[in-house]
Backbone as CSV, one residue per row, in Angstrom:
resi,resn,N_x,N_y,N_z,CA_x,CA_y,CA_z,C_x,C_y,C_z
1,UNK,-4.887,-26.811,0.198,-5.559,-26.504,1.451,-4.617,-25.654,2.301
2,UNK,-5.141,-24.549,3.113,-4.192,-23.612,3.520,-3.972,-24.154,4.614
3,UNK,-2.791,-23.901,5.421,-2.170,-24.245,6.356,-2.684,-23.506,7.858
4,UNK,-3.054,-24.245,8.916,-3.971,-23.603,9.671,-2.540,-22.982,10.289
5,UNK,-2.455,-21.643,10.393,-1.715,-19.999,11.274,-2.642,-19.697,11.395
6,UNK,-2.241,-19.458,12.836,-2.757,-17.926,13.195,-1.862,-17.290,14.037
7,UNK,-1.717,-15.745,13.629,-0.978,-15.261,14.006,-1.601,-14.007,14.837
8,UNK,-0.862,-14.403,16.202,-1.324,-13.271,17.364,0.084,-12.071,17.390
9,UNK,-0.137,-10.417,17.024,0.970,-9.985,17.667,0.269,-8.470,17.611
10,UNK,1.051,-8.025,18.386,1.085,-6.269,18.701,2.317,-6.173,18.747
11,UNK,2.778,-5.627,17.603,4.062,-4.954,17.463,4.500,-3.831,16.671
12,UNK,5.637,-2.497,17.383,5.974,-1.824,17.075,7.097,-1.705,16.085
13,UNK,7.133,-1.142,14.920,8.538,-1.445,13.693,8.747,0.274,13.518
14,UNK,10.026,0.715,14.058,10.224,1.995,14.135,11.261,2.159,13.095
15,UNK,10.672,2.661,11.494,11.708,3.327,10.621,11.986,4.572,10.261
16,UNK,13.155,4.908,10.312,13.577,6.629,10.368,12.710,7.437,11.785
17,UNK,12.637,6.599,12.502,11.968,7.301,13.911,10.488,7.416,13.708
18,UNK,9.598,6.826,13.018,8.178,6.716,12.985,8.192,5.285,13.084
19,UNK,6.875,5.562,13.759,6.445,4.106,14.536,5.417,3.705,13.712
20,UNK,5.136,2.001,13.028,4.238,1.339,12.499,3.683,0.214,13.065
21,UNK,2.538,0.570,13.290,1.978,-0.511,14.330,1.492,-1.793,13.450
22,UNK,1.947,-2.900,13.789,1.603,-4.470,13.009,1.090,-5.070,14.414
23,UNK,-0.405,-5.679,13.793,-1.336,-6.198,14.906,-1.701,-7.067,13.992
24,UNK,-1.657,-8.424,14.600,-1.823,-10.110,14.334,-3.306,-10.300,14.760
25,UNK,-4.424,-10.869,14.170,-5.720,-11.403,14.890,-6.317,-12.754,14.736
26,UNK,-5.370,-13.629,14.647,-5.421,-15.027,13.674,-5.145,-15.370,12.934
27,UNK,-6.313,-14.798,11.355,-6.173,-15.269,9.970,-5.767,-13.628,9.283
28,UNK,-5.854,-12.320,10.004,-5.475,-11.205,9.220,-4.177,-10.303,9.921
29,UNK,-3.249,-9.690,9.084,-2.395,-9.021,10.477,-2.811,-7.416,9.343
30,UNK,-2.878,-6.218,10.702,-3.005,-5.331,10.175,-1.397,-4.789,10.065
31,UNK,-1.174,-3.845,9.647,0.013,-2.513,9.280,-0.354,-1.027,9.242
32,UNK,-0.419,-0.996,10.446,-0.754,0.559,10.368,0.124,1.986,10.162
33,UNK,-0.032,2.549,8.846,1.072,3.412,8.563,0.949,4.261,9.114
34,UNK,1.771,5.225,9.684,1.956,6.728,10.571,2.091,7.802,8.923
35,UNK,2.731,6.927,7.913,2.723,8.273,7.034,3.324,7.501,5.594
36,UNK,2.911,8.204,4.805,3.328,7.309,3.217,4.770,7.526,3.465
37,UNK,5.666,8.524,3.765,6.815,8.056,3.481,7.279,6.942,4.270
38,UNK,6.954,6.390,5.322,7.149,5.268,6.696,6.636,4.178,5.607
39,UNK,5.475,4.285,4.981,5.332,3.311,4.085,6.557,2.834,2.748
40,UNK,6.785,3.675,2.257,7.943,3.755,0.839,8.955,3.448,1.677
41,UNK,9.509,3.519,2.683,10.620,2.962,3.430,10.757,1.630,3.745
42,UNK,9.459,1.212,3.817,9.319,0.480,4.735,9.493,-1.093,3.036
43,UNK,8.531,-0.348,1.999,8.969,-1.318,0.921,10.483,-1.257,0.472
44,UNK,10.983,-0.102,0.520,12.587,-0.562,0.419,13.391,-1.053,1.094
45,UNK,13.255,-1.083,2.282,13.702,-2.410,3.283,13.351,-3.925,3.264
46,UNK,12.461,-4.060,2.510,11.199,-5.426,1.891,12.342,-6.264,1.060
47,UNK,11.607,-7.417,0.921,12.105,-8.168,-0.196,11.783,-7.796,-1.470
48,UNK,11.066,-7.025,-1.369,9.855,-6.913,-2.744,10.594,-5.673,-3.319
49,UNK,11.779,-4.955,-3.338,12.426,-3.769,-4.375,13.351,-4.206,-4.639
50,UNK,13.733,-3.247,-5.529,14.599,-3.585,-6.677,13.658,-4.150,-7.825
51,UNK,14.847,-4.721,-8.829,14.173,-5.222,-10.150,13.728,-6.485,-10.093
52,UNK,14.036,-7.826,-8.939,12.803,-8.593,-8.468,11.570,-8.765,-7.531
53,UNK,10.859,-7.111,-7.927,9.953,-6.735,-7.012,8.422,-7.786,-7.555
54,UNK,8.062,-8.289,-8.876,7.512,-8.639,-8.748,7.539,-9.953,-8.584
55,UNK,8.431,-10.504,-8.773,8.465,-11.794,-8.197,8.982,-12.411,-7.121
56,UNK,9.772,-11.575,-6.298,9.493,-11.645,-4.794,8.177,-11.330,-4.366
57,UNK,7.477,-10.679,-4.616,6.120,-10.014,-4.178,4.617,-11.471,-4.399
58,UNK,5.486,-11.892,-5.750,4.162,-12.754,-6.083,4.494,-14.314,-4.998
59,UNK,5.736,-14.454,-4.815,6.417,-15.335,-3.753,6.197,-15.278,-2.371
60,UNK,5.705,-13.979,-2.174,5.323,-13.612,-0.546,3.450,-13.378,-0.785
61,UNK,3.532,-13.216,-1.587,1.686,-13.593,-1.411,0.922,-14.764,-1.401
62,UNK,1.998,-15.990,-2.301,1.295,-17.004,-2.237,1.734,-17.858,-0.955
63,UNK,2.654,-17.248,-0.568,3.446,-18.231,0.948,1.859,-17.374,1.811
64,UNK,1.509,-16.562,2.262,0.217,-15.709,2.655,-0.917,-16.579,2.370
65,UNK,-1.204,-16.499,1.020,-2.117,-17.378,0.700,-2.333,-18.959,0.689
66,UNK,-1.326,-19.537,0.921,-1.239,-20.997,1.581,-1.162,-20.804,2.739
67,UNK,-0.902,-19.981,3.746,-0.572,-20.028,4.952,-2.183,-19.379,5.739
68,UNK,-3.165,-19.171,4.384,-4.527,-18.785,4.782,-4.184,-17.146,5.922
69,UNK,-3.584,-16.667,5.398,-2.904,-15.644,6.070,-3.491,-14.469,4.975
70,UNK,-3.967,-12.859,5.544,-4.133,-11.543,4.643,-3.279,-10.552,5.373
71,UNK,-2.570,-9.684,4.973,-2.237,-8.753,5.390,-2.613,-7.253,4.825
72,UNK,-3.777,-6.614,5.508,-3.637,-5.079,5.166,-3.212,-3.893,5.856
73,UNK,-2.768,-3.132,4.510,-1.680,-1.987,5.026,-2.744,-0.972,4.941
74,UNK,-2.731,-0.192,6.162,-3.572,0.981,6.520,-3.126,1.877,6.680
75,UNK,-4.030,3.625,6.146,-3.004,4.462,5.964,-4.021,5.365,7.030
76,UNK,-3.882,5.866,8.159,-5.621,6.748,8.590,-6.969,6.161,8.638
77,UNK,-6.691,4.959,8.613,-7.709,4.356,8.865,-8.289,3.401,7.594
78,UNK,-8.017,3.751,6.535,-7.979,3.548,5.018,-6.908,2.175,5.244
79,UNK,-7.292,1.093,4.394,-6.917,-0.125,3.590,-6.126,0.526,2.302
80,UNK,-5.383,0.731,2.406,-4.677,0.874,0.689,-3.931,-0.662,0.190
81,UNK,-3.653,-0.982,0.700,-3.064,-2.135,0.051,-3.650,-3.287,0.853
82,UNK,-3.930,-5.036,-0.014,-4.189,-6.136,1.071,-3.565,-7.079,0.198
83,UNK,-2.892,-8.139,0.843,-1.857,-9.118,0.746,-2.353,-10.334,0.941
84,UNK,-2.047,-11.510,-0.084,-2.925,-12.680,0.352,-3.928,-13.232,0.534
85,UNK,-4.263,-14.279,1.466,-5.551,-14.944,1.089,-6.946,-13.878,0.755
86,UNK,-7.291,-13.160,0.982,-8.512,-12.360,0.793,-8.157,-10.974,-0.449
87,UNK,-6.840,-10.696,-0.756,-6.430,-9.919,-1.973,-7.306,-10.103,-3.061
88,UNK,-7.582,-9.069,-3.780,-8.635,-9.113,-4.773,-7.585,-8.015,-6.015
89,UNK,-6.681,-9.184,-6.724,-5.849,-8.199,-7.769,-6.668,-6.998,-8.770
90,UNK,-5.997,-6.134,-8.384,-6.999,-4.778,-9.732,-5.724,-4.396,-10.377
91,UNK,-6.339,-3.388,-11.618,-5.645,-3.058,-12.482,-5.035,-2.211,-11.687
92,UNK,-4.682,-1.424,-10.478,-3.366,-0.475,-10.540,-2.542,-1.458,-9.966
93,UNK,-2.551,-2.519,-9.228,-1.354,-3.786,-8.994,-0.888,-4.054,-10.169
94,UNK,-1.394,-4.314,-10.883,-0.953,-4.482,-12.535,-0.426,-3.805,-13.191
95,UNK,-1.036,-2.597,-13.078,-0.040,-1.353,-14.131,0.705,-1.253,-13.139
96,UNK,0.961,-1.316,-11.765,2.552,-1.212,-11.297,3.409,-2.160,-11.013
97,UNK,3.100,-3.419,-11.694,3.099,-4.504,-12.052,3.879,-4.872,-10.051
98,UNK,2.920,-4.752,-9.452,2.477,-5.565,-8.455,1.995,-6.699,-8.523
99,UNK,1.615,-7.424,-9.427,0.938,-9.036,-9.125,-0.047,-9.482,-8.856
100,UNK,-0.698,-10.153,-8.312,-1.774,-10.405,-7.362,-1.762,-10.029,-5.943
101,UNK,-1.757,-8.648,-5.839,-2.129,-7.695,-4.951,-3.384,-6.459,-4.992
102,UNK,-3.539,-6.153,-3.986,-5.093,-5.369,-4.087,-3.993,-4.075,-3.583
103,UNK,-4.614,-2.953,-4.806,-3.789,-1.883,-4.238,-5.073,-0.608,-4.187
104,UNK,-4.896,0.339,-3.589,-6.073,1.428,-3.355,-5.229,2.762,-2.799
105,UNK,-4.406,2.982,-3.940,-3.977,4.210,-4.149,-4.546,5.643,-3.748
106,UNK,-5.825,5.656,-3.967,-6.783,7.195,-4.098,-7.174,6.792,-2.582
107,UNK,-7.068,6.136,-1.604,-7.886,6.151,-0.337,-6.488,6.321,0.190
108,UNK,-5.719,6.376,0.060,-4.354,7.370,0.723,-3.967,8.579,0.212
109,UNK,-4.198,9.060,-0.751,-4.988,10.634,-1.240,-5.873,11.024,-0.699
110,UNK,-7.119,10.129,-0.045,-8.349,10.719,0.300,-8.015,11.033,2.033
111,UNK,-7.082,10.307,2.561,-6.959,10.178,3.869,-6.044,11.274,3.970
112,UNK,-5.004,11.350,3.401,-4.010,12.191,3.218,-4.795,14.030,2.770
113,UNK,-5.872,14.232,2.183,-6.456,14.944,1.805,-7.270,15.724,3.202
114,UNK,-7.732,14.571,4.168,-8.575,15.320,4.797,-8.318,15.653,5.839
115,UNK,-6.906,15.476,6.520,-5.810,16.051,7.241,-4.991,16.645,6.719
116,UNK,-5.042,17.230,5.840,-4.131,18.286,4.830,-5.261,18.727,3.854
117,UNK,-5.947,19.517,3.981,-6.745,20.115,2.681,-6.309,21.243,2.512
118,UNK,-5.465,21.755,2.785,-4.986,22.990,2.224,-3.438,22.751,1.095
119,UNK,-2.723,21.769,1.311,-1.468,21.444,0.744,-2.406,20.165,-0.247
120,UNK,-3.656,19.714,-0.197,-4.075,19.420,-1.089,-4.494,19.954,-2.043
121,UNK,-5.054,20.837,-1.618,-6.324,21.850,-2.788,-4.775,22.282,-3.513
122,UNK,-3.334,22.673,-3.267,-2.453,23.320,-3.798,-2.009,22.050,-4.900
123,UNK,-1.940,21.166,-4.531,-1.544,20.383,-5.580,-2.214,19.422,-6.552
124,UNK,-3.550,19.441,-6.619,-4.002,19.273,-7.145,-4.394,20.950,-8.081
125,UNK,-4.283,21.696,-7.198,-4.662,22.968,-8.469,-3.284,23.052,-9.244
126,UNK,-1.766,22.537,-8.900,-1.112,22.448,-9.718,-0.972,21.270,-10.790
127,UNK,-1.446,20.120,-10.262,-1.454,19.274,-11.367,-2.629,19.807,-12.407
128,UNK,-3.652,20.606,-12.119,-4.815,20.909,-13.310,-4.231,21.808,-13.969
129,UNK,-3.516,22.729,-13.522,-2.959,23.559,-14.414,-1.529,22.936,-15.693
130,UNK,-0.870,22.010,-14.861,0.128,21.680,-15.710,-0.670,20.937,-16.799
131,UNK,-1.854,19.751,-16.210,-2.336,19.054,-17.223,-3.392,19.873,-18.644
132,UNK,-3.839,21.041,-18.159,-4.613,21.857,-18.916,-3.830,22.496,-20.131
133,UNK,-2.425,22.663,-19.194,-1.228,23.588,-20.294,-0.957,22.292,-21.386
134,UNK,-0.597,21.054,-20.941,0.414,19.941,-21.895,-1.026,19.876,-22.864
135,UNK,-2.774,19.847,-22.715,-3.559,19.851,-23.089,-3.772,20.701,-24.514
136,UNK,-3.513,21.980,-23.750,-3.347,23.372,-24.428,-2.534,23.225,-25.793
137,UNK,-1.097,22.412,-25.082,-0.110,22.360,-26.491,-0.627,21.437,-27.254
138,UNK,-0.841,19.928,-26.976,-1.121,18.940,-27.701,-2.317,19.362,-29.061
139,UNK,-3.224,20.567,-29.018,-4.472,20.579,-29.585,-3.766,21.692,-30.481
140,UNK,-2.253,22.595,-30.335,-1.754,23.161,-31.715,-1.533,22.301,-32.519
């Protein structure tokens, strides 16, 4: 039986000079990212890197999930990642051997995409081309 928290907060976590807003509403706290790299910083400051990332990770979800506690990380408005009691594990937590975590990779591409569509359309026309070429060779 989960442990009745609730957690109230509005707070600012400023890494490398970008600001991430963490807002508490009871049973969910949000994380609002200013930018994927503020995010990747922000997991290497975590318990969860290095080579006991997944089992620190699976250690901080179930302390979450007894504590009836979710945490999602927002990138633009976008959920890419959610933590704990309401986490719904998929296969890219898995293939990045994340754990029982909900991860949503392509909705921080998509967010990232539609405030940048021009440095998007460029790299994605370079990944089609590299993948078309390794394509190209594989079929000599």
């Amino acid at each position: 039986m989960p442990l009745p928290l609730e957690v109230l907060a509005d707070l600012t976590l400023a890494i490398d000079g970008e600001d991430i807003q963490i807002q508490g509403d009871g049973d969910v706290v949000v994380v609002d990212l200013p930018s994927i790299r503020a995010g990747k910083r922000l997991l290497q400051a975590g318990p969860w890197s290095g080579d006991v990332r997944r089992m620190r990770t699976e250690q901080f979800n179930q302390a979450l999930r007894t504590a009836g506690v979710t945490i999602n990380v927002q990138y633009k408005g976008e959920t890419i990642a959610r933590l704990g009691e309401t986490a719904s594990p998929n296969a890219v937590a898995h293939l990045l051997d994340f754990g029982e975590v909900e991860l949503h990779p392509v909705k921080a591409l998509q967010a990232e995409a539609r405030s940048r569509p021009l440095a998007t359309l460029a790299v994605v026309g370079g990944a089609s081309a590299v993948l078309a070429y390794i394509i190209s060779r594989l079929r000599k």
